[in-house]
PQR file with spaces between the fields and no chain letter, atoms N, CA, C, O and H, PARSE charges and radii, in Angstrom:
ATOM       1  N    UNK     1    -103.119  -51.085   47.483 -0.4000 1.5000
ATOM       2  CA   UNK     1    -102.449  -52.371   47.384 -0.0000 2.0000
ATOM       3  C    UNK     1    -103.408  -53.425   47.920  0.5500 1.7000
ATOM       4  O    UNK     1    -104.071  -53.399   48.957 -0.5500 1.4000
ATOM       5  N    UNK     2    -103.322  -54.410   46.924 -0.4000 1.5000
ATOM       6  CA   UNK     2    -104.381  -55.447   47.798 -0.0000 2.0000
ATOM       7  C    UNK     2    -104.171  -56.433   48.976  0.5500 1.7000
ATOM       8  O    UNK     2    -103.247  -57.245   48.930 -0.5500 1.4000
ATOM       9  H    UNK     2    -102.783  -54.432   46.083  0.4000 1.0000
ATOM      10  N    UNK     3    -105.096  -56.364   50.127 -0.4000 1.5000
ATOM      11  CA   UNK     3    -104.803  -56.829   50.792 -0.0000 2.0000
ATOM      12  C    UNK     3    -104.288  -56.474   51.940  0.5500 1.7000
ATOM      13  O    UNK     3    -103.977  -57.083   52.963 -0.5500 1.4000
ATOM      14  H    UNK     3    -105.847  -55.704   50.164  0.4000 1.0000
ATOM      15  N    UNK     4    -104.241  -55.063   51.496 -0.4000 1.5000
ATOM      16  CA   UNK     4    -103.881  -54.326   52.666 -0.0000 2.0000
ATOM      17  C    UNK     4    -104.599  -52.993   52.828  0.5500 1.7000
ATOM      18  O    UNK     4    -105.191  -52.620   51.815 -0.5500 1.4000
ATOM      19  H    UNK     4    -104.494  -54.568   50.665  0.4000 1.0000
ATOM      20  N    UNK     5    -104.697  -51.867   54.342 -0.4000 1.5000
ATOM      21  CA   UNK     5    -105.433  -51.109   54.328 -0.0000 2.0000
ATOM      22  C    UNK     5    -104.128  -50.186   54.669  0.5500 1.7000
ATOM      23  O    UNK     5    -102.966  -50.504   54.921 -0.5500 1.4000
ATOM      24  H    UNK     5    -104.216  -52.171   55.164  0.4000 1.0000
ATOM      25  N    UNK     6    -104.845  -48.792   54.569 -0.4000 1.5000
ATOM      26  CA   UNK     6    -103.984  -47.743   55.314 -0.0000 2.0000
ATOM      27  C    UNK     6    -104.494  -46.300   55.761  0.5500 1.7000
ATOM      28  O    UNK     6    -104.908  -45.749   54.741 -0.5500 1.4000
ATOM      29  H    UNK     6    -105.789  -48.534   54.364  0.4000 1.0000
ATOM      30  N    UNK     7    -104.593  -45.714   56.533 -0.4000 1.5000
ATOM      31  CA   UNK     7    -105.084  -44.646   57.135 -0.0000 2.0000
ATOM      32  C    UNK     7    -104.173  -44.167   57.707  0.5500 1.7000
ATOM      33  O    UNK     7    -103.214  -44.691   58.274 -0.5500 1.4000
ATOM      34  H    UNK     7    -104.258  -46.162   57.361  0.4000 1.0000
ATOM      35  N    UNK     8    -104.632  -42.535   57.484 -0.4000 1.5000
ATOM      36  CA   UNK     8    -103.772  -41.834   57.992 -0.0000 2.0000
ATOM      37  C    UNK     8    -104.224  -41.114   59.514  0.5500 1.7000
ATOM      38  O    UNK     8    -105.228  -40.424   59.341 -0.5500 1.4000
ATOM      39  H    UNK     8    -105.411  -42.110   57.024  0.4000 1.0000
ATOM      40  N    UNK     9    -103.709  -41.093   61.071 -0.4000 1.5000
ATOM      41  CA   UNK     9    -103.988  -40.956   61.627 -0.0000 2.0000
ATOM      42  C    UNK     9    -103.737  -39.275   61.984  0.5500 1.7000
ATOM      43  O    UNK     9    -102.951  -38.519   61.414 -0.5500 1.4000
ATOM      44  H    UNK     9    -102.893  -41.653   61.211  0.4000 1.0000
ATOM      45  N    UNK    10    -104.864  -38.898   63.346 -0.4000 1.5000
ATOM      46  CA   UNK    10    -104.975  -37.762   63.847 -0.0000 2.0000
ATOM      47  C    UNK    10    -103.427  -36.820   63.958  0.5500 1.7000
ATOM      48  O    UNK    10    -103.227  -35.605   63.937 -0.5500 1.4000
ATOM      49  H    UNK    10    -105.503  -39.513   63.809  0.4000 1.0000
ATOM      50  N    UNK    11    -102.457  -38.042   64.086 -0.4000 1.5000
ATOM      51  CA   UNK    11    -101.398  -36.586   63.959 -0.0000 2.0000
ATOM      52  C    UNK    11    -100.687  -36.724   63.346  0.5500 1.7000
ATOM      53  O    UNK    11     -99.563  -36.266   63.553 -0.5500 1.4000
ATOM      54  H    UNK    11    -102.619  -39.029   64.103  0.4000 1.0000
ATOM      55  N    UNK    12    -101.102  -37.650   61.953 -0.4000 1.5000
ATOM      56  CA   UNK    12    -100.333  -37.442   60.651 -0.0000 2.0000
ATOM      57  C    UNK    12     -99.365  -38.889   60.276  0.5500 1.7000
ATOM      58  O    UNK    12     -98.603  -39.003   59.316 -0.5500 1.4000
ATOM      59  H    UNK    12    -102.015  -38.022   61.785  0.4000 1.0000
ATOM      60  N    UNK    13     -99.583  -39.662   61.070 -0.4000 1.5000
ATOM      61  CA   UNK    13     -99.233  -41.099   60.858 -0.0000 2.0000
ATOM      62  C    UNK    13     -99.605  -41.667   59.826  0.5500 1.7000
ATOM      63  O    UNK    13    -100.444  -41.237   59.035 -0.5500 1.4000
ATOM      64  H    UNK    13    -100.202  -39.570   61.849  0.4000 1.0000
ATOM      65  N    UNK    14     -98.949  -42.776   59.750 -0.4000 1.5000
ATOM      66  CA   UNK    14     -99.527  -43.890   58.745 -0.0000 2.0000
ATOM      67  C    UNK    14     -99.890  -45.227   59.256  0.5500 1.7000
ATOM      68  O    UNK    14     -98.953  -45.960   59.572 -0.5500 1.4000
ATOM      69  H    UNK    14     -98.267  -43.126   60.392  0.4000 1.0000
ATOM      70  N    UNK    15    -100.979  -45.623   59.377 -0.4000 1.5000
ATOM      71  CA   UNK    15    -101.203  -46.878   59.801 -0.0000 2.0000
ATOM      72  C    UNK    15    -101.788  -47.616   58.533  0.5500 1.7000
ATOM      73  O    UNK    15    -102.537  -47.356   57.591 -0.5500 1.4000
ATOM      74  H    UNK    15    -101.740  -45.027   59.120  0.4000 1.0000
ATOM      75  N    UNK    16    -100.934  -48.835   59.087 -0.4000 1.5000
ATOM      76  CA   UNK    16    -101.052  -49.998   58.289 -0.0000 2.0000
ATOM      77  C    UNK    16    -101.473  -51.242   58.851  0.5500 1.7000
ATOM      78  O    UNK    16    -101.092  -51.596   59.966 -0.5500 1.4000
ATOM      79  H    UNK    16    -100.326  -49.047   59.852  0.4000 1.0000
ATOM      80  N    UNK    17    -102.159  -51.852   58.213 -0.4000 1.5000
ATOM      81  CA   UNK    17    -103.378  -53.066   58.339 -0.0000 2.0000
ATOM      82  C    UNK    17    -103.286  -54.342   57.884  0.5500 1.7000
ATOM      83  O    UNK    17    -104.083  -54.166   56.963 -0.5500 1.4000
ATOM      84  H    UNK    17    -102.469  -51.565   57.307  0.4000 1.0000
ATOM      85  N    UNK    18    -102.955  -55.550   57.760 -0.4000 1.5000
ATOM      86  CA   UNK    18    -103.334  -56.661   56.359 -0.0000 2.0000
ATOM      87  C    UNK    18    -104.643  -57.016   56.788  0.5500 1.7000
ATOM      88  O    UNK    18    -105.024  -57.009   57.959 -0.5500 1.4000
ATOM      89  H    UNK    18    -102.307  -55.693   58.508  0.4000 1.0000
ATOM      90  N    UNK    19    -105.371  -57.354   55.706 -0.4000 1.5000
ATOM      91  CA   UNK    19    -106.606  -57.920   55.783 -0.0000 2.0000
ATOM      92  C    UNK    19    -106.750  -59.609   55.928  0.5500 1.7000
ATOM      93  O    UNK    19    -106.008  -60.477   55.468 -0.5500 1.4000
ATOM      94  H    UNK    19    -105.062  -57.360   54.755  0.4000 1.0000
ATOM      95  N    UNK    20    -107.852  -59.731   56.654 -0.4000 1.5000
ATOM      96  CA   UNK    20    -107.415  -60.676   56.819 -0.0000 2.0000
ATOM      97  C    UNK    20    -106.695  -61.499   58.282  0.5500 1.7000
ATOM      98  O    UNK    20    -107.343  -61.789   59.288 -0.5500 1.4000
ATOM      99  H    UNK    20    -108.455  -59.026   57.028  0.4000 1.0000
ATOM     100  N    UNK    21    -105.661  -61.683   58.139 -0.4000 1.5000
ATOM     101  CA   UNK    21    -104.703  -62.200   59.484 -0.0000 2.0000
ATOM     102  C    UNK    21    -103.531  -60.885   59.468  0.5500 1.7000
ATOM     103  O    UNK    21    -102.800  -60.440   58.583 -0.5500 1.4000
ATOM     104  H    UNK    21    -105.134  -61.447   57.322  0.4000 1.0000
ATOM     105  N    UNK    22    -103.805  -60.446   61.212 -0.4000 1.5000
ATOM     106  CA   UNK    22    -103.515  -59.129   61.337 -0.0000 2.0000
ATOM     107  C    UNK    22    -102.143  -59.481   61.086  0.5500 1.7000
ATOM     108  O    UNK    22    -101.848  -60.663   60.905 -0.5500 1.4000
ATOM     109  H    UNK    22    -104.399  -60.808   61.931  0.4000 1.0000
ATOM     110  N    UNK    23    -100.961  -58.240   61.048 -0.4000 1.5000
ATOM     111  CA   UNK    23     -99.671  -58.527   61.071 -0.0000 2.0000
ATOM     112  C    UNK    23     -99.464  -58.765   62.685  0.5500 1.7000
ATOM     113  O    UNK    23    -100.366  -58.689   63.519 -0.5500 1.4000
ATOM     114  H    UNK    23    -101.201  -57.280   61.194  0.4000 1.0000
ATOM     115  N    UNK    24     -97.839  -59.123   62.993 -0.4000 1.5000
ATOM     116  CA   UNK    24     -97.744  -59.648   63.946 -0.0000 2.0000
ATOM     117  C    UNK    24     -96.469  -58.496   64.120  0.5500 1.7000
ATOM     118  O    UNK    24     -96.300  -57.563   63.335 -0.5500 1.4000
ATOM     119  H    UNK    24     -97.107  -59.185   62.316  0.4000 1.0000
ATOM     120  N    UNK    25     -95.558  -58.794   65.405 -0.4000 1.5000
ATOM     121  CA   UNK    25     -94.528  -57.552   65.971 -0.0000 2.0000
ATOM     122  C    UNK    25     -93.329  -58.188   64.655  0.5500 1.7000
ATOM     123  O    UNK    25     -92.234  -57.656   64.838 -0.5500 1.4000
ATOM     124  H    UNK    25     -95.696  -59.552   66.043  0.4000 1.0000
ATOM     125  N    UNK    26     -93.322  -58.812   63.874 -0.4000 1.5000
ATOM     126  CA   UNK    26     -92.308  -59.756   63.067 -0.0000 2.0000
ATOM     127  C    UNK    26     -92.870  -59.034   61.732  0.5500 1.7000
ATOM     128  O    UNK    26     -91.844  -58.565   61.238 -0.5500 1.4000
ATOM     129  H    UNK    26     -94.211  -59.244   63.726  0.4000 1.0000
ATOM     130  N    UNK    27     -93.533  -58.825   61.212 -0.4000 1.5000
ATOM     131  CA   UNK    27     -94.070  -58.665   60.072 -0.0000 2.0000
ATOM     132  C    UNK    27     -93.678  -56.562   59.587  0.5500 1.7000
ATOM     133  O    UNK    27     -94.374  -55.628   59.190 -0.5500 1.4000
ATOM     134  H    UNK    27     -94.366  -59.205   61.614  0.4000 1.0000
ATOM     135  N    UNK    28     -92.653  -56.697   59.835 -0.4000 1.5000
ATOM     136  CA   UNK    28     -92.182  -54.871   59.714 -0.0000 2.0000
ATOM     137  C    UNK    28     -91.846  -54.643   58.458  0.5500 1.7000
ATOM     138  O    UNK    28     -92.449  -53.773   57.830 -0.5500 1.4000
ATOM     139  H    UNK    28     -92.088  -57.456   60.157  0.4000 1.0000
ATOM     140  N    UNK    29     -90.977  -55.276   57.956 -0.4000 1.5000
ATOM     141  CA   UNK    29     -90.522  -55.070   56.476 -0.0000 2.0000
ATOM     142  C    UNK    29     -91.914  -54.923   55.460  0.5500 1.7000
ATOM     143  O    UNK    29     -92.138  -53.944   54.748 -0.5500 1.4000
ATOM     144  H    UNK    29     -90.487  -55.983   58.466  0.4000 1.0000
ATOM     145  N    UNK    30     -92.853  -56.235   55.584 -0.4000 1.5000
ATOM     146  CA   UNK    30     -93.358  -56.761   55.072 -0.0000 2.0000
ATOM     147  C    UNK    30     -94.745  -55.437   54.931  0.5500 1.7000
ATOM     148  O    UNK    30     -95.542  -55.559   54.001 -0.5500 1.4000
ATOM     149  H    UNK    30     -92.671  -57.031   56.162  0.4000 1.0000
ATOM     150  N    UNK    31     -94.908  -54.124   56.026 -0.4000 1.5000
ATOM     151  CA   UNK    31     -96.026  -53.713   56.886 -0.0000 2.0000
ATOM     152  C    UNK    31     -95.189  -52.354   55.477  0.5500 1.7000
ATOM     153  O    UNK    31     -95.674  -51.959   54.417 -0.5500 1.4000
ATOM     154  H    UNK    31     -94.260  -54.025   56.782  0.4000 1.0000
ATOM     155  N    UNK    32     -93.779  -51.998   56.169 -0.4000 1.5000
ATOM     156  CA   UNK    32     -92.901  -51.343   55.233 -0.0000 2.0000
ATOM     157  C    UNK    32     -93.166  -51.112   53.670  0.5500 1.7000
ATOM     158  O    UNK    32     -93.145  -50.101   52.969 -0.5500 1.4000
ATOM     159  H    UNK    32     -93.385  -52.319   57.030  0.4000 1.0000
ATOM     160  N    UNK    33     -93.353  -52.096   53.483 -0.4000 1.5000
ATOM     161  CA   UNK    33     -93.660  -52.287   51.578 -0.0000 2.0000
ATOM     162  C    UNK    33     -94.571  -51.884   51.238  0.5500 1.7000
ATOM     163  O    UNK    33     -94.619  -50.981   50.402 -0.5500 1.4000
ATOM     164  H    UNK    33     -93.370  -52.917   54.052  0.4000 1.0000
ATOM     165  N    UNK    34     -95.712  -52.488   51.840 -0.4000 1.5000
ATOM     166  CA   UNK    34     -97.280  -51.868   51.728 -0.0000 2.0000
ATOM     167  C    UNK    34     -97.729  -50.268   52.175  0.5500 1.7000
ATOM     168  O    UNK    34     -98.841  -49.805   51.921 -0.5500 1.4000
ATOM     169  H    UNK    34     -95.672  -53.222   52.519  0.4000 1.0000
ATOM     170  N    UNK    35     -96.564  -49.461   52.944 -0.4000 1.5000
ATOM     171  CA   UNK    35     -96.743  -48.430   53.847 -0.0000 2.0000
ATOM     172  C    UNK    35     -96.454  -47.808   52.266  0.5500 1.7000
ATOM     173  O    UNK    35     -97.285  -47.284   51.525 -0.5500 1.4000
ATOM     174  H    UNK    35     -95.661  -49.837   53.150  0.4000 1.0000
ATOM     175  N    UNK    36     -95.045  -48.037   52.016 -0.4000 1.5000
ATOM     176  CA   UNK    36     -94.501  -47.071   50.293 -0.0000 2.0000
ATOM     177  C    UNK    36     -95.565  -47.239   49.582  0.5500 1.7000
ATOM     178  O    UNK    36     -96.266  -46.270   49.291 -0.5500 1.4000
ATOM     179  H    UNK    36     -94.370  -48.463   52.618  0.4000 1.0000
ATOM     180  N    UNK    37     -95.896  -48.601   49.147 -0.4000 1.5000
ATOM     181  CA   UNK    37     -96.877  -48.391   48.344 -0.0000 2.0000
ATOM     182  C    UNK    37     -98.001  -47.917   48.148  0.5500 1.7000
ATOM     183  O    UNK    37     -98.508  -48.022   47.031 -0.5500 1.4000
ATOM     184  H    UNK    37     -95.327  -49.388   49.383  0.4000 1.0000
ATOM     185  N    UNK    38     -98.689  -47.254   49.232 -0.4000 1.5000
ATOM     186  CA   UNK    38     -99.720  -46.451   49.574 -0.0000 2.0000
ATOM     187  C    UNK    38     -99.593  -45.176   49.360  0.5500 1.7000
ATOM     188  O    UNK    38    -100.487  -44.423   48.972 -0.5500 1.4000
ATOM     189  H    UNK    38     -98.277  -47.168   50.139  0.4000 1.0000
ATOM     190  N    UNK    39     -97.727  -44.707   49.774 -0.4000 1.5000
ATOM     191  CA   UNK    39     -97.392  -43.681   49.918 -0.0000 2.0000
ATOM     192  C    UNK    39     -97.051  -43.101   48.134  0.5500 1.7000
ATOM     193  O    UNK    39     -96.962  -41.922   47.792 -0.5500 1.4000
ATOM     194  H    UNK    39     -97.001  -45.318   50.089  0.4000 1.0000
ATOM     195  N    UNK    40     -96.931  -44.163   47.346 -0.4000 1.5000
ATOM     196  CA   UNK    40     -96.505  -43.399   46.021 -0.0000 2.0000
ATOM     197  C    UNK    40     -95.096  -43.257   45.995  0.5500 1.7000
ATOM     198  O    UNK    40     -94.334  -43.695   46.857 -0.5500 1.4000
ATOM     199  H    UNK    40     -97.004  -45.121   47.624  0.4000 1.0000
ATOM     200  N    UNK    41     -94.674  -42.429   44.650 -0.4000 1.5000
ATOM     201  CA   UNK    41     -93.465  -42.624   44.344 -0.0000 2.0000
ATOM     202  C    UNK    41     -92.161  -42.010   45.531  0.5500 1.7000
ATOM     203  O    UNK    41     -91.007  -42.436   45.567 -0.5500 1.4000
ATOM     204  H    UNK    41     -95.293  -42.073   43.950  0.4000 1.0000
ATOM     205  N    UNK    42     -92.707  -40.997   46.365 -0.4000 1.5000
ATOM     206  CA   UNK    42     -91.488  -40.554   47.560 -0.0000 2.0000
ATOM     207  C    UNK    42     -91.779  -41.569   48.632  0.5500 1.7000
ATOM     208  O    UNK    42     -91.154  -41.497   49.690 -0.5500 1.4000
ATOM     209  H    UNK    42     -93.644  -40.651   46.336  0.4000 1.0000
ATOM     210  N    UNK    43     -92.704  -42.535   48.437 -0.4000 1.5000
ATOM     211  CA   UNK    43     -92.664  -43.946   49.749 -0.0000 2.0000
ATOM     212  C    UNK    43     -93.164  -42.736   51.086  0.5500 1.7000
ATOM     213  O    UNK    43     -93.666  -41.622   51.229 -0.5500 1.4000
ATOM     214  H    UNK    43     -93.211  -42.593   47.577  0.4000 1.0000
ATOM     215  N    UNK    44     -92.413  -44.292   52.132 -0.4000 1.5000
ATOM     216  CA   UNK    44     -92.902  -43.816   53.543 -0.0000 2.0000
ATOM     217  C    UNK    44     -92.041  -43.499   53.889  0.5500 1.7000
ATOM     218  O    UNK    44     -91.007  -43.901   53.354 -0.5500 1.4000
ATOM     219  H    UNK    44     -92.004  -45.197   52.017  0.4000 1.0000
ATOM     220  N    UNK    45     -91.982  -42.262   55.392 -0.4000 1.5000
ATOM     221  CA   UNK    45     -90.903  -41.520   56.145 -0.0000 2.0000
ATOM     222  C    UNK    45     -91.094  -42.909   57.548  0.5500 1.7000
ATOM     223  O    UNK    45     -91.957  -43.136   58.396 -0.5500 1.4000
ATOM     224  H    UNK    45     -92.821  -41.935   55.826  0.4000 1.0000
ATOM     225  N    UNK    46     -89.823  -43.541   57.176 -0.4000 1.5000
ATOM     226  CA   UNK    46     -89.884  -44.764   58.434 -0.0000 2.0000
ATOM     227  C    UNK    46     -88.511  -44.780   59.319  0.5500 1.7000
ATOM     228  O    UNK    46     -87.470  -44.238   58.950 -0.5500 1.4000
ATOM     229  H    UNK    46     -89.122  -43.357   56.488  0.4000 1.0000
ATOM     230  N    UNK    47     -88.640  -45.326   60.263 -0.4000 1.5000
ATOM     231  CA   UNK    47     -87.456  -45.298   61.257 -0.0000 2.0000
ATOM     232  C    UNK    47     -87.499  -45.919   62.525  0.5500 1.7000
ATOM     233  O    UNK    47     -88.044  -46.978   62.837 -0.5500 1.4000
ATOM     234  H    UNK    47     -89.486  -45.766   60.563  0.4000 1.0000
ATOM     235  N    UNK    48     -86.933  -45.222   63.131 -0.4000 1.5000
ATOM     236  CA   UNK    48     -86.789  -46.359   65.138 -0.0000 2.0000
ATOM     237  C    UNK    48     -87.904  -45.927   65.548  0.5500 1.7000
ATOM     238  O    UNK    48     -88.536  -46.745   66.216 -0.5500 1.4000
ATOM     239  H    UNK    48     -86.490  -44.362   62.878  0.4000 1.0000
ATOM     240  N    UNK    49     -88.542  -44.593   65.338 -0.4000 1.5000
ATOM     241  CA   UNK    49     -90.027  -44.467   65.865 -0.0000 2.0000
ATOM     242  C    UNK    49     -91.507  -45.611   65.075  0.5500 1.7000
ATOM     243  O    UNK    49     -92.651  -45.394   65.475 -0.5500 1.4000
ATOM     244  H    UNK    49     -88.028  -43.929   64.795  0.4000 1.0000
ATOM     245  N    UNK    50     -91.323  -46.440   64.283 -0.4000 1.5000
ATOM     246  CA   UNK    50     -92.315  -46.940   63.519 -0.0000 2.0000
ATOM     247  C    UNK    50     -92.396  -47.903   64.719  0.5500 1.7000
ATOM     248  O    UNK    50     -91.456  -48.132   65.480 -0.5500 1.4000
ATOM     249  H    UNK    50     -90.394  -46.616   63.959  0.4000 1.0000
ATOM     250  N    UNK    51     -93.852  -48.540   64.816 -0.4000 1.5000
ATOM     251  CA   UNK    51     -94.120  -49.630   65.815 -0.0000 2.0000
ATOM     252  C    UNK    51     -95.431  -50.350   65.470  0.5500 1.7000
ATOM     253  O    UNK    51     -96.300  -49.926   64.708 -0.5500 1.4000
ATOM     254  H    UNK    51     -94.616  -48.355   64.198  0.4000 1.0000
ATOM     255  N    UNK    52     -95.435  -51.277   66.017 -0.4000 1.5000
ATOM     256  CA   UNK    52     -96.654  -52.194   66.291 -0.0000 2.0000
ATOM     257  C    UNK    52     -97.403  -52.125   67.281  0.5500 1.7000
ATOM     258  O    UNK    52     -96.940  -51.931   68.405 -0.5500 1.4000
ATOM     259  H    UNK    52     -94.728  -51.622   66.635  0.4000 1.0000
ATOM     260  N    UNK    53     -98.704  -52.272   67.048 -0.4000 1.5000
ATOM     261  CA   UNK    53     -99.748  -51.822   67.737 -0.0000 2.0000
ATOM     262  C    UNK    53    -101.318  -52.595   67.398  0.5500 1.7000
ATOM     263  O    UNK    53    -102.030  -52.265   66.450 -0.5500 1.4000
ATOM     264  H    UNK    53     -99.079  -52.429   66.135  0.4000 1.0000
ATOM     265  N    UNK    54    -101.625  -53.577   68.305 -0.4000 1.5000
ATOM     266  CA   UNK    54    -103.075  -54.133   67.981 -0.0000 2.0000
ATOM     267  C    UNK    54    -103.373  -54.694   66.159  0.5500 1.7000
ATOM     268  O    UNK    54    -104.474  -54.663   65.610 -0.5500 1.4000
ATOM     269  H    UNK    54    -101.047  -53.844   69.075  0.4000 1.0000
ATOM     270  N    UNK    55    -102.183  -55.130   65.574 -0.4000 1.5000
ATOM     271  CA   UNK    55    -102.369  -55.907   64.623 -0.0000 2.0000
ATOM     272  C    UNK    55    -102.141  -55.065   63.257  0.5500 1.7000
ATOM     273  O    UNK    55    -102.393  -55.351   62.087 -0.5500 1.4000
ATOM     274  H    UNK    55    -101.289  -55.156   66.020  0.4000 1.0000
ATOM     275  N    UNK    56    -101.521  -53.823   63.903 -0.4000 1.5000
ATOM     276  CA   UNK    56    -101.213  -52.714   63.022 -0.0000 2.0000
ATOM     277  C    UNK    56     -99.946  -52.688   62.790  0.5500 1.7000
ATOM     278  O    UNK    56     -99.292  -53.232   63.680 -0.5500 1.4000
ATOM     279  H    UNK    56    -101.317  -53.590   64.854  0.4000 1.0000
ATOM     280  N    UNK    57     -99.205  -52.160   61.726 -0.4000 1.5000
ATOM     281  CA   UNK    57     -98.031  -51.147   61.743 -0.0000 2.0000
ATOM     282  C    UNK    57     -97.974  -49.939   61.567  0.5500 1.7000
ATOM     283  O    UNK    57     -98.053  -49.571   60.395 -0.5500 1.4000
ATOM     284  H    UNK    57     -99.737  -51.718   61.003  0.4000 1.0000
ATOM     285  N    UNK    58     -97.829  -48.949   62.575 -0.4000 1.5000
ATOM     286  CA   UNK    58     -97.368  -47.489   62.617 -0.0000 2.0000
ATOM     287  C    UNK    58     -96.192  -46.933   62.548  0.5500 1.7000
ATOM     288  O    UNK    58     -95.148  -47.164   63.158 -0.5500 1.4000
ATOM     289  H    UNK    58     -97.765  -49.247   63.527  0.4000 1.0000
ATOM     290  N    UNK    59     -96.602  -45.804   61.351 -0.4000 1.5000
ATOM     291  CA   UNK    59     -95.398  -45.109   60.448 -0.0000 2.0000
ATOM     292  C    UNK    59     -95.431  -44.055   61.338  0.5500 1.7000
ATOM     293  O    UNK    59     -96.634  -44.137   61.583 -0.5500 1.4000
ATOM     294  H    UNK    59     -97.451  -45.615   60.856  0.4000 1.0000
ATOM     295  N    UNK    60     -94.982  -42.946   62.148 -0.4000 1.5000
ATOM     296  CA   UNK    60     -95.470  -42.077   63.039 -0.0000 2.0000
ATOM     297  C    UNK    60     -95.058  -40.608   61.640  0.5500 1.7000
ATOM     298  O    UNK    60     -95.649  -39.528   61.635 -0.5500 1.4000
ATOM     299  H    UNK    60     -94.004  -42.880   61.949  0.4000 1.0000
ATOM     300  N    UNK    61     -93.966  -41.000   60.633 -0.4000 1.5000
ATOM     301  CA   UNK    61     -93.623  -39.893   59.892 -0.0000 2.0000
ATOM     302  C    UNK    61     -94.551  -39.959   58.863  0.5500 1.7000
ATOM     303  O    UNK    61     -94.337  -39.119   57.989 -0.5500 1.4000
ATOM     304  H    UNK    61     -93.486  -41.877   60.637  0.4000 1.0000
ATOM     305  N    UNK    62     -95.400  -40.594   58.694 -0.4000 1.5000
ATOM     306  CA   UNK    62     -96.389  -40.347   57.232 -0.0000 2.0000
ATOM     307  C    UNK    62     -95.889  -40.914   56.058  0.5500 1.7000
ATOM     308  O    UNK    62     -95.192  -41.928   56.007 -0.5500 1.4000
ATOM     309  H    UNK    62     -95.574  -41.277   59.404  0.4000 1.0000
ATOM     310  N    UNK    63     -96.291  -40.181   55.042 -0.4000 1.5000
ATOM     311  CA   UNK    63     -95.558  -40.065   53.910 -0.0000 2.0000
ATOM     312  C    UNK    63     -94.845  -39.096   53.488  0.5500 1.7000
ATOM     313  O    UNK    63     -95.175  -37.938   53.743 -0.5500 1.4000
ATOM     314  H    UNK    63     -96.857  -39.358   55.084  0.4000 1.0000
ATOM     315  N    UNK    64     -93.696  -39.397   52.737 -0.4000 1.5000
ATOM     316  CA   UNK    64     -92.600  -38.055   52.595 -0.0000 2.0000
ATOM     317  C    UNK    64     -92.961  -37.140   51.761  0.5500 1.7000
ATOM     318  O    UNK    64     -92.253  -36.148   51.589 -0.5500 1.4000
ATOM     319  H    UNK    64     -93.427  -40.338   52.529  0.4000 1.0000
């Protein structure tokens, strides 16, 4: 997706990035959309564990 990055971390996370001007603790939905769309047609595994972190959004469930 453009404009955005995503990596998958050491214990199976999803981190998410915008390029550019980082996201902010407000920008979840928005972090959300770009997380599915990385993830393909079963999207992202998201919930009360997802958080913000240094300009990131973290999916801690991955992709489904």
């Amino acid at each position: 997706m453009a404009g955005y990055t995503a990596l998958k971390g050491q214990g199976g996370e999803l981190i998410v990035k915008r390029a550019g001007t980082p996201f902010t603790n407000s920008d979840g939905a928005e972090a959300k959309r770009a997380a599915n769309s990385f993830c393909g047609a079963n999207g992202a595994v998201t919930g009360t564990e997802d958080n913000f972190r240094d300009g990131a959004w973290i999916f801690p469930g991955g992709c489904a």
